[in-house]
N, C-alpha and C positions, 0 to 999 in steps of 0.2 A: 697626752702622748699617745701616737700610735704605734701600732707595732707590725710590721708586715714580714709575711716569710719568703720573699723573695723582691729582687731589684724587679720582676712583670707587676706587681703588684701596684707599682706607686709612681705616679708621673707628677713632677712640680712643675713651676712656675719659675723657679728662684731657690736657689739654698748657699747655706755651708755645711762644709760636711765633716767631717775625720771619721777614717775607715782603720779596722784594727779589730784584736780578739775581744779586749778589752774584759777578760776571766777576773770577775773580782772587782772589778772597777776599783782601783785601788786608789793612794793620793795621787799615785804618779800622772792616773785616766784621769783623775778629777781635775789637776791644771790642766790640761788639753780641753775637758767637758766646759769648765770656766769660763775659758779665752774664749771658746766659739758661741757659745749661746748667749755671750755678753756682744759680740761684734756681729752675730747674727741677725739678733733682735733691735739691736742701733740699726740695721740696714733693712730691716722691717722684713726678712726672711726667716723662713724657718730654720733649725740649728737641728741636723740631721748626724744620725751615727749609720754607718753602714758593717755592720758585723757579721759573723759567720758562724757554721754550724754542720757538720763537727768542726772544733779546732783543727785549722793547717797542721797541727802538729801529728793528729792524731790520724788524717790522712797519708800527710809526705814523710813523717817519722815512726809511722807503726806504733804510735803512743798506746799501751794498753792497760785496761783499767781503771778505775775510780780514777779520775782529773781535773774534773772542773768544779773551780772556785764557787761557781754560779751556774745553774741555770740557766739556757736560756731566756726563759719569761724571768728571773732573778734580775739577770743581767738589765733587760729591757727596763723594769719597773726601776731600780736602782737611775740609771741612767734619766728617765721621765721623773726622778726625785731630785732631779741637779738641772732640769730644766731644758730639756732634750725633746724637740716637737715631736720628731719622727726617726723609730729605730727600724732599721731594716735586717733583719739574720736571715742571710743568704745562703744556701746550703753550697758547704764546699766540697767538691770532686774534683778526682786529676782530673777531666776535662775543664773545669773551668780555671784551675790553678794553671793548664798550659794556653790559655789566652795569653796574648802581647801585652805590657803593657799600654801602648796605643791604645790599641782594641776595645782594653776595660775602659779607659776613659774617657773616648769618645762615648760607650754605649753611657757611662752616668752623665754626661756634659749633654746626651740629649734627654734621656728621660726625668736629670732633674733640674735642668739647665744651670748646673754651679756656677756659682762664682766664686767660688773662694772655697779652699782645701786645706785644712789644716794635719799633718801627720808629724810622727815624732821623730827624733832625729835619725834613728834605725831601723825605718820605716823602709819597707820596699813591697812591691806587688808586681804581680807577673810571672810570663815565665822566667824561668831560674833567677827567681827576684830582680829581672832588669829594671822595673820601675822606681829605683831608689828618688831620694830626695831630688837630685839633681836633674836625673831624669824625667821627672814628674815636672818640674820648672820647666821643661824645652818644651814639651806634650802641652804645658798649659798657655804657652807664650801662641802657641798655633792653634787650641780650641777654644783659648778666651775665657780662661779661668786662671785669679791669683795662688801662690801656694804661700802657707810659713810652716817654718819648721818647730817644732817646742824641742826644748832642750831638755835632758832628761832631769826629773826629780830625788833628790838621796834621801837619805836616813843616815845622818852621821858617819858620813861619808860613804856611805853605800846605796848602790841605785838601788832604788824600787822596784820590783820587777813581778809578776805574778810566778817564774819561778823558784823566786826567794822566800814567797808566803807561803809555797807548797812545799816548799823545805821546813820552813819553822811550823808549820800544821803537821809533818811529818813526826818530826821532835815532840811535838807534843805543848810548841811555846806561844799556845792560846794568846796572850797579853801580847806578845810582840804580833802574833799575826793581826790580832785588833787595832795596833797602832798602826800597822802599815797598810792595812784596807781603809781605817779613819772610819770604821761600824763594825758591828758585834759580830763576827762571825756566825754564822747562821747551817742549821740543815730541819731541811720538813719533812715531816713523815705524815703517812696513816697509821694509826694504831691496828696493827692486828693479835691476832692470839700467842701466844709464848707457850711456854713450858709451865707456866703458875707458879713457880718457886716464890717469887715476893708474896705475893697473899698468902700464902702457907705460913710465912716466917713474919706476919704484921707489916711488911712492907711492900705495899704491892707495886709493880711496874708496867712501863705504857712501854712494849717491843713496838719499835718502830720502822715500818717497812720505809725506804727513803727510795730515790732515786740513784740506780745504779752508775751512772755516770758521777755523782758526787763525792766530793774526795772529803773525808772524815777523818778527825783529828785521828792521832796514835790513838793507842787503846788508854784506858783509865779513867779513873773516876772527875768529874769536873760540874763547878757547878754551874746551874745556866737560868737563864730566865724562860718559861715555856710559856709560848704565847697561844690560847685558846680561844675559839672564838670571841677575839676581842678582848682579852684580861689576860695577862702577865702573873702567872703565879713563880714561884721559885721553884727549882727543882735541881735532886740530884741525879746526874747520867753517868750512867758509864759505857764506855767501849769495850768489848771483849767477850772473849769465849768462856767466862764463867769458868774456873781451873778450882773455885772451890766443889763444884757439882761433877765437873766433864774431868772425864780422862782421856780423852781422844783429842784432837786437836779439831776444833769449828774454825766455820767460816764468824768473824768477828759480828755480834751482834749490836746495835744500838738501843739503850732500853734507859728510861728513865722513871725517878719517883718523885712527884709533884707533890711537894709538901703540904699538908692542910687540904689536900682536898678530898674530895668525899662523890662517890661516883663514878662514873660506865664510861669508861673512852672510847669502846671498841671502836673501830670503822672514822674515828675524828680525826682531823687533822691538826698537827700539834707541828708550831716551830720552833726548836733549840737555839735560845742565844748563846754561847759558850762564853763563858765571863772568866773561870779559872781552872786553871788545873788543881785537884787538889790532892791526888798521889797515884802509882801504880795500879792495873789491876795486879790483884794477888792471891794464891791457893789459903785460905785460911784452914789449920787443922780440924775446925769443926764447924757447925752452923753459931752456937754461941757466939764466937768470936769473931765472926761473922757480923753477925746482928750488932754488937759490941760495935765494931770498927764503921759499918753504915750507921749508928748513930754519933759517931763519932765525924763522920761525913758532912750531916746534916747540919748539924753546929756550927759546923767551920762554912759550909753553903750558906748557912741565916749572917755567918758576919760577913764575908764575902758578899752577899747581896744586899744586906739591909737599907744600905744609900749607893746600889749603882742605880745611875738614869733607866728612869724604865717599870722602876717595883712600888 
């Protein structure tokens, strides 16, 4: 798979494409990802995603804050794991959100000579979103590209949607967000330095600087799979501002304890699978009880993980 950060970047020969956020790449992304790198590939073209960067939302909606599901490079790599030749994250600005729809797709119909367009069914592009489905079908009947539509995907009886995943990661409902992405929920850090309170108290912990755009579960304790250079150890994390040490109110930390292992994380790179939530953060009266209730954590982290995929 390649990955280019912009539509100058990349000139075909032939494609199909579907264009969209695609945060999360959820089930709902994954039928549309399906349909086209299956019809793609019969027609001996490549099966292209054309995505963006910041989110539409966060330009035309003043969206502010921690947001996305994914990374861009998350996004990309995700997508080349379901069989996606070439991703394009095209930076979006109101200048390019007020192009016509025409506009935009004559400029893809020559740089990547489509043939075939696949978008979802509340799918639109342009300005003040003219390009809906319908419109997209007259554009292609003149530039000599097919379009289909995919109809949307539910969850017992509810669409799928990546605003629905950032609500139940809101809540704190790890397991349903994992069912509805269809993968483990993920965030990456660098380990950098903390306060040291876990060493001090027998538990040491990897503070994890992440990426400020990434949207992280509520706060609490959860357990997850930490992937390190190449090996999957267990571990317990927690979200939050530490209320048994701090009495002022922090900006919410991510820190985690890697069970059984022995050794210097500083400066590594560590990614968190979130597999369970397993209770609140909470002000404990003393460090005793404290220590008490993280080993109490970790118990319930070894049955929680001892047969998920992955350990």
């Amino acid at each position: 798979m390649q990955h280019f950060q912009s539509l100058d970047d990349i000139h075909l020969h032939g494609a199909w494409l579907t264009i969209g956020s695609f945060d999360g790449v959820h089930k709902g992304h994954q039928a549309i990802i399906k349909k086209l790198t299956a019809g793609a590939h019969a027609s001996g073209v490549p099966a292209v995603v054309l995505t963006f960067h910041p989110h539409p939302a966060v330009i035309l909606r003043n969206r502010q804050g921690p947001y996305y599901l994914t990374s861009p490079e998350e996004r990309a790599a995700r997508l080349g794991e379901l069989g996606i030749d070439a991703v394009i994250t095209h930076p979006f600005t109101p200048e390019f959100a007020s192009q016509s729809a025409f506009e935009f797709m004559r400029r893809i119909k020559s740089q990547l000579n489509l043939q075939h367009l696949l978008v979802g069914y509340d799918f639109a592009l342009g300005r003040n979103r003219e390009g809906d489905p319908q419109a997209l079908r007259r554009i292609g009947q003149e530039l000599g590209y097919s379009l289909d539509i995919m109809e949307p995907v539910y969850n017992g009886g509810q669409l799928i949607s990546s605003s629905q995943i950032r609500a139940a990661l809101a809540e704190g409902q790890i397991e349903e967000v994992n069912h509805l992405l269809d993968w483990t929920y993920q965030v990456s850090g660098e380990v950098v330095h903390g306060d040291g309170r876990g060493r001090t108290i027998g538990i040491p912990t990897a503070n994890l600087k992440t990426w400020p755009g990434k949207l992280l579960p509520c706060t609490g304790v959860y357990a997850c799979l930490a992937y390190l250079e190449g090996r999957a150890w267990q571990a317990v994390s927690n979200i939050g501002v530490r209320p048994t040490f701090e009495n002022q109110p922090l900006e919410a930390r991510l820190e985690t304890h890697l069970l059984d292992f022995k050794g210097d994380l500083y400066h590594k790179q560590i990614t968190l699978a979130f597999v369970k939530r397993l209770r609140d953060e909470q002000r404990f009266p003393d460090v005793t009880t404290l220590i008490n209730q993280i080993q109490q954590d970790i118990l319930q982290a070894r049955s929680a993980l001892d047969h998920f995929p992955g350990t």
